[in-house]
Backbone as JSON Lines, residues from 0, in Angstrom:
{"i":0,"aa":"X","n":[155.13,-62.86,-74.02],"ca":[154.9,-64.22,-74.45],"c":[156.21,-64.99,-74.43]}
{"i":1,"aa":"X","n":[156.36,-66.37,-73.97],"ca":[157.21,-67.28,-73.92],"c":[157.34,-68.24,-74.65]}
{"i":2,"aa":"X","n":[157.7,-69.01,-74.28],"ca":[157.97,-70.67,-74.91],"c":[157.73,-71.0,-73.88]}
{"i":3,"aa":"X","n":[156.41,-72.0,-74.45],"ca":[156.23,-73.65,-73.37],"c":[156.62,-74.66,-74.02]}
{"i":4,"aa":"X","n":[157.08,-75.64,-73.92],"ca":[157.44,-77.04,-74.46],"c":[155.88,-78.19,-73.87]}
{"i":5,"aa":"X","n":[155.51,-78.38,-74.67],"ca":[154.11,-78.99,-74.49],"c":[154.37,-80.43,-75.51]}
{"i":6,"aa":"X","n":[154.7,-81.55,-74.54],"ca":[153.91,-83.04,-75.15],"c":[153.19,-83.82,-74.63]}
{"i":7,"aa":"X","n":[153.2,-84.95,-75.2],"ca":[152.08,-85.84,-74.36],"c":[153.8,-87.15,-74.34]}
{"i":8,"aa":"X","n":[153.48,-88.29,-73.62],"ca":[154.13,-88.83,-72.89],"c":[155.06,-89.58,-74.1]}
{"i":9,"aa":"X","n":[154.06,-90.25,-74.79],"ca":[154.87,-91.25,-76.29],"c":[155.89,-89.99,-77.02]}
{"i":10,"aa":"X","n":[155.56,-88.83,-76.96],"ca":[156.39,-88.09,-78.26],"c":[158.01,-88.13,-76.66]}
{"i":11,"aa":"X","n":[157.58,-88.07,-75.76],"ca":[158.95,-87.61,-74.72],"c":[159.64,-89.26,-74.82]}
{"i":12,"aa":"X","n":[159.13,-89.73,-74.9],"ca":[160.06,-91.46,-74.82],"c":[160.7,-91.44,-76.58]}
{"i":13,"aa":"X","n":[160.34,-90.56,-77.17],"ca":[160.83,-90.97,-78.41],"c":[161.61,-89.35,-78.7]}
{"i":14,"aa":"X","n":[161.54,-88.76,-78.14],"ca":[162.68,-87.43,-78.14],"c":[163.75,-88.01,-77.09]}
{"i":15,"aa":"X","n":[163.54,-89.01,-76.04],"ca":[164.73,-89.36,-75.46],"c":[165.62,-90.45,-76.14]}
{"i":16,"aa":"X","n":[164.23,-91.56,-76.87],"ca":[165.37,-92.52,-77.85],"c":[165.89,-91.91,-78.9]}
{"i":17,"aa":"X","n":[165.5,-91.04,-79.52],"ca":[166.13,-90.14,-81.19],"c":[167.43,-89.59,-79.94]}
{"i":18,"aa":"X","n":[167.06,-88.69,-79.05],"ca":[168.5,-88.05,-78.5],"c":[169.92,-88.9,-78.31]}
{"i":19,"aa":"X","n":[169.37,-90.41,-77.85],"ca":[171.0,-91.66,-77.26],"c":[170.82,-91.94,-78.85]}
{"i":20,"aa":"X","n":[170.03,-91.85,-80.28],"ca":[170.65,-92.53,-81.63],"c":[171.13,-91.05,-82.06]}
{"i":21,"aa":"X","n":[170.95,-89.77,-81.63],"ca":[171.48,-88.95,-82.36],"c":[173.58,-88.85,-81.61]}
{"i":22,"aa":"X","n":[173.13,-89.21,-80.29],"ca":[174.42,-89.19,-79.78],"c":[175.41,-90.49,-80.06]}
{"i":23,"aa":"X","n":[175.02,-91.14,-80.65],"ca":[175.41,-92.75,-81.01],"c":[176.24,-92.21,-82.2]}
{"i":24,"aa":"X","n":[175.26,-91.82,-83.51],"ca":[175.57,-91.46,-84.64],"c":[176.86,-89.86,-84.18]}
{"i":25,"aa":"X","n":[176.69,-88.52,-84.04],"ca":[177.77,-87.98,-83.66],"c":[179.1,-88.3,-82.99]}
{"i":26,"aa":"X","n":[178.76,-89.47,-82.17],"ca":[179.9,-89.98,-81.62],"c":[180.62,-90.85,-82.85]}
{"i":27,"aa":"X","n":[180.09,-91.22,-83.12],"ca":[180.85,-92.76,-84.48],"c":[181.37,-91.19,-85.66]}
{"i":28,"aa":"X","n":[180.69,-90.36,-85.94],"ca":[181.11,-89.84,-86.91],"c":[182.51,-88.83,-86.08]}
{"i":29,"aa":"X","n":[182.41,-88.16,-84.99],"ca":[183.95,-87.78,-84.47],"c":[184.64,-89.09,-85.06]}
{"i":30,"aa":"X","n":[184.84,-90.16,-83.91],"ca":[185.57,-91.05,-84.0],"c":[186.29,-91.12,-85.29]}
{"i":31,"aa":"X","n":[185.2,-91.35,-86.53],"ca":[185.31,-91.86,-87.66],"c":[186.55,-90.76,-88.64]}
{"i":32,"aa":"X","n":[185.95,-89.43,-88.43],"ca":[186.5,-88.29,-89.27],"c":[188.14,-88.11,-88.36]}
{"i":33,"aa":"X","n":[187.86,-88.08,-87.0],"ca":[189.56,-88.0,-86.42],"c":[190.51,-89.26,-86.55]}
{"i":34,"aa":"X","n":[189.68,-90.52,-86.95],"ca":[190.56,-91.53,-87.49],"c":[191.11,-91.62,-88.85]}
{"i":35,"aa":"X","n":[190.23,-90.99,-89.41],"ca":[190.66,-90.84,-91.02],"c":[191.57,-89.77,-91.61]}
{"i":36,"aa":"X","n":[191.18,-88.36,-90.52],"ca":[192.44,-87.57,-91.08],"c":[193.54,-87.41,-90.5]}
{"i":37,"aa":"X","n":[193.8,-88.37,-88.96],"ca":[195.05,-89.27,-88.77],"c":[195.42,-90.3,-89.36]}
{"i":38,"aa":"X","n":[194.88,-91.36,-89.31],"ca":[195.05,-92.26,-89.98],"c":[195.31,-92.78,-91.23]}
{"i":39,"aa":"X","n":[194.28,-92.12,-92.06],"ca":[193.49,-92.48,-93.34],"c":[192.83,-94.1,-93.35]}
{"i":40,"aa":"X","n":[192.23,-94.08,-92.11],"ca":[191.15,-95.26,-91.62],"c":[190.04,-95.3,-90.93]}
{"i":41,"aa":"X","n":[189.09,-95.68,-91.2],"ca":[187.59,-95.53,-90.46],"c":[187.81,-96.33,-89.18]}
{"i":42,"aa":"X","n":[187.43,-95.82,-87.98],"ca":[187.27,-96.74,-86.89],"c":[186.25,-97.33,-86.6]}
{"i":43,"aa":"X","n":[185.06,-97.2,-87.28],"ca":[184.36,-98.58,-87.02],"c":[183.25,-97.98,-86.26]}
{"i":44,"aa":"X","n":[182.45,-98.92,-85.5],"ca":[181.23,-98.37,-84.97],"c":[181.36,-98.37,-83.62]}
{"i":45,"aa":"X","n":[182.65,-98.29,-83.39],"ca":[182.47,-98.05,-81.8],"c":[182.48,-96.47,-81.18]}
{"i":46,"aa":"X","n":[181.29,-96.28,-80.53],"ca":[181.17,-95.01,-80.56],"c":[182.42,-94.43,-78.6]}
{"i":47,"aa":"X","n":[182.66,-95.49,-78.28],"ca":[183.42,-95.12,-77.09],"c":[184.59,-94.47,-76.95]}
{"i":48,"aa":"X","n":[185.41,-94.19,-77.92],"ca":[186.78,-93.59,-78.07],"c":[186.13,-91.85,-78.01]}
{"i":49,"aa":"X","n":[185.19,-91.67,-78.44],"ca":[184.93,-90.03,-78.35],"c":[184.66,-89.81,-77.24]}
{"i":50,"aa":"X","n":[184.24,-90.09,-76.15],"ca":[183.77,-90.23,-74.75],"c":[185.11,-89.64,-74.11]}
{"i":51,"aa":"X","n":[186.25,-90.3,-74.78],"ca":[187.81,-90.31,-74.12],"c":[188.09,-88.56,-73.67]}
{"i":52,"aa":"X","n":[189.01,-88.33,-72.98],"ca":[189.43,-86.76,-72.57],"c":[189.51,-86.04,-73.78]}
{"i":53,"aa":"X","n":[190.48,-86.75,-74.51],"ca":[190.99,-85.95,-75.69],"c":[189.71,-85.84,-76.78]}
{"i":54,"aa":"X","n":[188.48,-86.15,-77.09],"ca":[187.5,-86.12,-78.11],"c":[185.99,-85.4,-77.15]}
{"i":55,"aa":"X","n":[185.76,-85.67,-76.03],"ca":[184.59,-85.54,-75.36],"c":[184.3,-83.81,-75.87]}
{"i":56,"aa":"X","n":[184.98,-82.94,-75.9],"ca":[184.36,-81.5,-76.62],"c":[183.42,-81.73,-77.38]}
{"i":57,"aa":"X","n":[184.99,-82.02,-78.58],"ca":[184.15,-82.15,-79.89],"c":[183.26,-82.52,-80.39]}
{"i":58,"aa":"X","n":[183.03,-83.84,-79.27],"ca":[181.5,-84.56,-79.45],"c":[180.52,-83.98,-78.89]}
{"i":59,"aa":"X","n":[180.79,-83.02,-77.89],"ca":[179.22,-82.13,-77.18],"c":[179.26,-81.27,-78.08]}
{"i":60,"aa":"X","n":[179.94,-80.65,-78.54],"ca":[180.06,-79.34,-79.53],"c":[178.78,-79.97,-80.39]}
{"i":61,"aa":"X","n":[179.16,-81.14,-81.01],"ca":[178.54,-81.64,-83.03],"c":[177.66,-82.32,-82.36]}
{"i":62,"aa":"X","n":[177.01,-82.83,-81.23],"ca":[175.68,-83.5,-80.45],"c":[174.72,-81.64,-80.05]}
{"i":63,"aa":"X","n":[175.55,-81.23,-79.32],"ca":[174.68,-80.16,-79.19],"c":[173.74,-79.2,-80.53]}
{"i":64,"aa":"X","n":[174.79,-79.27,-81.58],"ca":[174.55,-78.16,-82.86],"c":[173.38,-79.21,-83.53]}
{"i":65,"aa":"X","n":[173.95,-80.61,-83.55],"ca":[172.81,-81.65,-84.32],"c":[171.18,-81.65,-83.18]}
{"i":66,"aa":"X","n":[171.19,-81.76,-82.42],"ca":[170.34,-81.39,-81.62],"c":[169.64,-80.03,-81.74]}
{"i":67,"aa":"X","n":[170.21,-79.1,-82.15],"ca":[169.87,-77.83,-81.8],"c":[168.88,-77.4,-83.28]}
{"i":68,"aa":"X","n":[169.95,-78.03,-84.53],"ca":[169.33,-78.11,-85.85],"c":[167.74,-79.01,-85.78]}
{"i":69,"aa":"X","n":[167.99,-80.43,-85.22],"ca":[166.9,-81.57,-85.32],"c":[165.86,-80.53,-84.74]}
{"i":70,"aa":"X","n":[166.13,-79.67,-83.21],"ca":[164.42,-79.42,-82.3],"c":[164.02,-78.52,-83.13]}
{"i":71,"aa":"X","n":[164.71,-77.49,-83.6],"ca":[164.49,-76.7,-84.58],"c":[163.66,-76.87,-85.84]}
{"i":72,"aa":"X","n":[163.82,-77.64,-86.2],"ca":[162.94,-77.68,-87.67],"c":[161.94,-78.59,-87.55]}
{"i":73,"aa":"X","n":[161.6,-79.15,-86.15],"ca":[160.52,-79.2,-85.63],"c":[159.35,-78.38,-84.36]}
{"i":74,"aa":"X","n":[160.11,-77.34,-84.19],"ca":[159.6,-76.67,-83.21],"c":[157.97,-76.26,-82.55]}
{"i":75,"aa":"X","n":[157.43,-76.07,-84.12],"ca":[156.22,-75.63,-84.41],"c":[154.91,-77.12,-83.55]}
{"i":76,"aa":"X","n":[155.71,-78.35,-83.8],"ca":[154.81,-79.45,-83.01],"c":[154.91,-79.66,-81.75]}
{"i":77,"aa":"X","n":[156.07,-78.87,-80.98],"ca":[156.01,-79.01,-79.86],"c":[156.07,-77.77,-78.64]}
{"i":78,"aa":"X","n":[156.42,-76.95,-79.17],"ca":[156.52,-75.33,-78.53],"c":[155.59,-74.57,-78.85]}
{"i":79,"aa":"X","n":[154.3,-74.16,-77.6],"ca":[153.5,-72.57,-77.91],"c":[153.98,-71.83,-77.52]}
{"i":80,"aa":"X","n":[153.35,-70.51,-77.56],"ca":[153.5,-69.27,-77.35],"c":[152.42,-68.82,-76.33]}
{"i":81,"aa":"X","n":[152.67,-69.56,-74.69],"ca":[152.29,-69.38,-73.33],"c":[152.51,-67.99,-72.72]}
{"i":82,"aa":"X","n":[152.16,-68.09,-71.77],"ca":[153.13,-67.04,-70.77],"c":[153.44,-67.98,-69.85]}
{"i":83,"aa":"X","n":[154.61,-67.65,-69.2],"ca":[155.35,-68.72,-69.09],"c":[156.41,-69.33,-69.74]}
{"i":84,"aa":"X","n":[157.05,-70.1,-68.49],"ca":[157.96,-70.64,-69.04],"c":[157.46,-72.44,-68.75]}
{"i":85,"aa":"X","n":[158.39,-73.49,-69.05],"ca":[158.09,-74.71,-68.5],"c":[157.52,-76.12,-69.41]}
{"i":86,"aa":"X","n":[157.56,-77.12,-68.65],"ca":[157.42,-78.32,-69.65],"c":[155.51,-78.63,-69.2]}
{"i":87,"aa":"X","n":[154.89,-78.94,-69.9],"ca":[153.79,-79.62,-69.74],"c":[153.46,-80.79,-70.26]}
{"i":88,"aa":"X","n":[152.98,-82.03,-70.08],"ca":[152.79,-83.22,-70.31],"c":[151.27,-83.56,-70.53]}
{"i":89,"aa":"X","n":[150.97,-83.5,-71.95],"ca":[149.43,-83.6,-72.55],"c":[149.86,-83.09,-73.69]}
{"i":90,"aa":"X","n":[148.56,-83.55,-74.79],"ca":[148.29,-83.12,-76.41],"c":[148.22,-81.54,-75.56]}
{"i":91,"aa":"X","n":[148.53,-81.0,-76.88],"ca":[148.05,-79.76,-77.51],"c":[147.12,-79.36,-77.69]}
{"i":92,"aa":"X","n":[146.39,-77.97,-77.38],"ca":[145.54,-77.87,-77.86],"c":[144.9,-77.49,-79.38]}
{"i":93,"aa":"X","n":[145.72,-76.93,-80.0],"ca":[145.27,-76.89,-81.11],"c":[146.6,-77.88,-82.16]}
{"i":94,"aa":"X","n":[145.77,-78.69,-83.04],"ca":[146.83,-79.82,-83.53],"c":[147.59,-79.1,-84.63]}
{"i":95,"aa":"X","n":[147.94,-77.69,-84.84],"ca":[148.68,-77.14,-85.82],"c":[148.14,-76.78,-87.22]}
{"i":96,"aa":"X","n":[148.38,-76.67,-88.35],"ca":[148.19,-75.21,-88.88],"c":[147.02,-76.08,-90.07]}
{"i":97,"aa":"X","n":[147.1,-77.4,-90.38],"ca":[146.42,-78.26,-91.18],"c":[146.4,-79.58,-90.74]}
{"i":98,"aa":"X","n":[144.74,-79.96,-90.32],"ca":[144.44,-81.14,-89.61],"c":[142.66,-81.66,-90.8]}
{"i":99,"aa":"X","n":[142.7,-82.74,-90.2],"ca":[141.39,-83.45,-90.66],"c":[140.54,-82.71,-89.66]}
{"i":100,"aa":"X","n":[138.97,-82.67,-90.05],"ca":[137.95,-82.59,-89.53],"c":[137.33,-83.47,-88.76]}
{"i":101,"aa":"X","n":[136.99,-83.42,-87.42],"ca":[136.35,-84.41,-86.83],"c":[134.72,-84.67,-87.01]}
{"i":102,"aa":"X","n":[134.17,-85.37,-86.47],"ca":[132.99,-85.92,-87.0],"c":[132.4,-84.93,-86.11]}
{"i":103,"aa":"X","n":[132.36,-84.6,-85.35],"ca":[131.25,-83.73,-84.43],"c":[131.48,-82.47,-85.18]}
{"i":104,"aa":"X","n":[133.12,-81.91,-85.37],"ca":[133.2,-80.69,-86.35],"c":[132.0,-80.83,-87.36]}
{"i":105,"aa":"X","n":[132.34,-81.65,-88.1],"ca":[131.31,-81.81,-89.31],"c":[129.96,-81.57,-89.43]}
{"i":106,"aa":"X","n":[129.4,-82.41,-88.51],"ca":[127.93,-82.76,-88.38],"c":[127.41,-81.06,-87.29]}
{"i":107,"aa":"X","n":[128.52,-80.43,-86.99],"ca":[127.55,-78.79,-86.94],"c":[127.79,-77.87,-88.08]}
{"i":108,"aa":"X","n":[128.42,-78.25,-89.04],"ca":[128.71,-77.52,-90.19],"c":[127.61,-78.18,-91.5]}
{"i":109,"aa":"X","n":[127.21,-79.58,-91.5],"ca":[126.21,-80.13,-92.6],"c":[124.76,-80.13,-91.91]}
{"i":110,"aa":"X","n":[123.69,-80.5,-92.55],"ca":[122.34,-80.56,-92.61],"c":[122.05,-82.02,-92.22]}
{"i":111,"aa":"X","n":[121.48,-82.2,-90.94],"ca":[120.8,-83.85,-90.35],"c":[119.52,-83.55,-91.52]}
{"i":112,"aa":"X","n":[119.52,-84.8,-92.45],"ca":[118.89,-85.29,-93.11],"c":[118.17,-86.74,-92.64]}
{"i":113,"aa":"X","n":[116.94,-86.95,-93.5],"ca":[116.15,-88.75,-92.67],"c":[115.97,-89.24,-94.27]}
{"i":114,"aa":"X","n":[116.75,-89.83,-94.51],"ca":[116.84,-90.15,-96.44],"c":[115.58,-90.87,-95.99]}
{"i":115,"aa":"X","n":[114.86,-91.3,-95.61],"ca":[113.48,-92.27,-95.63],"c":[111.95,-91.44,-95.97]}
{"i":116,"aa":"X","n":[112.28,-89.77,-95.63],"ca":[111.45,-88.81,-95.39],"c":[110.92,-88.29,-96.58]}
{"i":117,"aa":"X","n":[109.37,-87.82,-97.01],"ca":[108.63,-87.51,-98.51],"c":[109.38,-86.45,-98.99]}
{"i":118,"aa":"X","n":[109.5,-85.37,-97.91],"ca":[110.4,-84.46,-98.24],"c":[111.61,-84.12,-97.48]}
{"i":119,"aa":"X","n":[112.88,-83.26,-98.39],"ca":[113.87,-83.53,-97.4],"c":[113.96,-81.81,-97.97]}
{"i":120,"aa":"X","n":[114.3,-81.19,-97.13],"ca":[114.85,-79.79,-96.68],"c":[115.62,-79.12,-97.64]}
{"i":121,"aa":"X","n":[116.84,-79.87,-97.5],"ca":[118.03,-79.83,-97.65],"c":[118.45,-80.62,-99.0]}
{"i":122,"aa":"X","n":[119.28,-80.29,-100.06],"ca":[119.58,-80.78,-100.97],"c":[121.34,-80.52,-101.15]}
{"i":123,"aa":"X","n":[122.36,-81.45,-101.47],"ca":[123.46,-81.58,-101.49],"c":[123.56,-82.76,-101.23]}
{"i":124,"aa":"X","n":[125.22,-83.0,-101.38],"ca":[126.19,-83.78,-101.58],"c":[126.07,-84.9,-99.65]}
{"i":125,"aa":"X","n":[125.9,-85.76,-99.41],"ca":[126.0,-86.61,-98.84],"c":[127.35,-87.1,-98.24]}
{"i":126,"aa":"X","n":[127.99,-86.64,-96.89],"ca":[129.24,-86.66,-96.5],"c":[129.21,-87.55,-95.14]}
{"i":127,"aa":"X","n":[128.12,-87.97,-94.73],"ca":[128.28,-89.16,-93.45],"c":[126.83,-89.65,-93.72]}
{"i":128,"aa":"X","n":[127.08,-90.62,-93.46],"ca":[125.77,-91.51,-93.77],"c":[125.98,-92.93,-92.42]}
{"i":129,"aa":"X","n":[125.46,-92.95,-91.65],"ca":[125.19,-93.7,-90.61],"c":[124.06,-94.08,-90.83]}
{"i":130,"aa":"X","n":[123.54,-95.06,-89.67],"ca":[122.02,-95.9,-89.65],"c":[121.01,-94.89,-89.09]}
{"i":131,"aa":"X","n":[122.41,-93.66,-88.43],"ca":[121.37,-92.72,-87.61],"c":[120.69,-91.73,-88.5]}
{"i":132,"aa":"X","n":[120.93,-91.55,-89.33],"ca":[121.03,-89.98,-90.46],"c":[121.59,-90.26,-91.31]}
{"i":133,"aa":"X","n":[121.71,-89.1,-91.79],"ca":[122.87,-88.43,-93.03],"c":[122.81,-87.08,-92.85]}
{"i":134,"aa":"X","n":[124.13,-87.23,-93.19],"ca":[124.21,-85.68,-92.84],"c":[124.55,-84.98,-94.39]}
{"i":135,"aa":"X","n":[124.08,-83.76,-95.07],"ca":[124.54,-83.53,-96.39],"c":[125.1,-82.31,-96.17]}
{"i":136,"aa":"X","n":[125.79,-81.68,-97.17],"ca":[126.92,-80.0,-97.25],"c":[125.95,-79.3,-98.18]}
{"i":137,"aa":"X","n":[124.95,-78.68,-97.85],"ca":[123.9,-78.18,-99.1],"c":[124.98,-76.4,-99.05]}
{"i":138,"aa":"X","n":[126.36,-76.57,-99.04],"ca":[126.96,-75.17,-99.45],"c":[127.06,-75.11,-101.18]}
{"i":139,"aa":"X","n":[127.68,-73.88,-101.56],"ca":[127.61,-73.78,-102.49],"c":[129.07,-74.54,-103.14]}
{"i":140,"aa":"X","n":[129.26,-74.92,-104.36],"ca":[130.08,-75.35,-104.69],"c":[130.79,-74.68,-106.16]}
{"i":141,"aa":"X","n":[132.25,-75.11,-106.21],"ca":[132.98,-74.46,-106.65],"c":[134.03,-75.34,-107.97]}
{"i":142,"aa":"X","n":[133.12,-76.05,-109.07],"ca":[133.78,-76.39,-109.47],"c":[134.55,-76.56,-111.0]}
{"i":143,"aa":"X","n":[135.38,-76.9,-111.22],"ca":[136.37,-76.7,-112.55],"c":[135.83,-78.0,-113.14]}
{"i":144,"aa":"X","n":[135.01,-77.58,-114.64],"ca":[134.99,-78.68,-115.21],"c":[135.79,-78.39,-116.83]}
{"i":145,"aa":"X","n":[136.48,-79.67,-116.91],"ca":[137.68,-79.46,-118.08],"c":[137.09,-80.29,-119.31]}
{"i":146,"aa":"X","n":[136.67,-80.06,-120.55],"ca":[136.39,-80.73,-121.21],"c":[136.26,-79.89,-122.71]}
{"i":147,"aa":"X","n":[136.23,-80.45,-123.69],"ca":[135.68,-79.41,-124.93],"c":[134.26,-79.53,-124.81]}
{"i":148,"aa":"X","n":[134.2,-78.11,-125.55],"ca":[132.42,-77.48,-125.77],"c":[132.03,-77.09,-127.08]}
């Protein structure tokens, strides 16, 4: 098993703008920290002096590690466990470890009810109600009631 890198198109335009503000911000903070413990002065927001011969390391060094920290502690939304290696461009298939229920999920898990009908089947709690149906959860339920007795 590998790592695939799997997004859809909006999350890649916004991992490329976070990457030029994460390199914006590392660059101003070199600048800033080698002006101050020469100096004892902030240089300001110009992030172009780290670019220079003498700073360009240090700034891939603290861009690479900030980068490396940021994909990291997001990994889980964008990396499966393929075979394979490689980038793919589309959602995911499964949206991760806690998601909402969709309406089609639902309506094969509850009871199509006709609230208009003499008799109804099914008895429970009422969780979609359209012009078409209703659909009810006739499961069992589980609940904490707090009160004195």
């Amino acid at each position: 098993m590998k790592l695939k890198f799997r997004a859809d198109k909006n999350d890649i335009k916004i991992f490329i703008i976070y990457c030029f503000c994460l390199l914006y911000l590392v660059a101003i903070g070199v600048c800033n920290i080698v002006s101050f413990l020469g100096e004892n002065t902030l240089s300001g927001f110009n992030p172009l002096p780290a670019f220079s011969k003498e700073y360009f390391a240090p700034t891939m060094v603290f861009y690479t590690l900030a980068l490396i920290i940021s994909v990291s502690s997001v990994k889980d939304r964008f990396f499966d466990r393929e075979k394979g290696v490689g980038i793919a461009v589309g959602k995911k298939e499964k949206s991760g470890y806690a998601r909402w229920l969709t309406e089609e999920e639902m309506k094969k898990e509850l009871k199509k009810i006709n609230p208009k009908d003499e008799e109804i089947p099914y008895g429970g709690i009422p969780l979609i109600n359209n012009k078409k149906g209703m659909w009810v959860d006739n499961s069992e339920y589980h609940n904490l009631i707090i009160g004195s007795t």
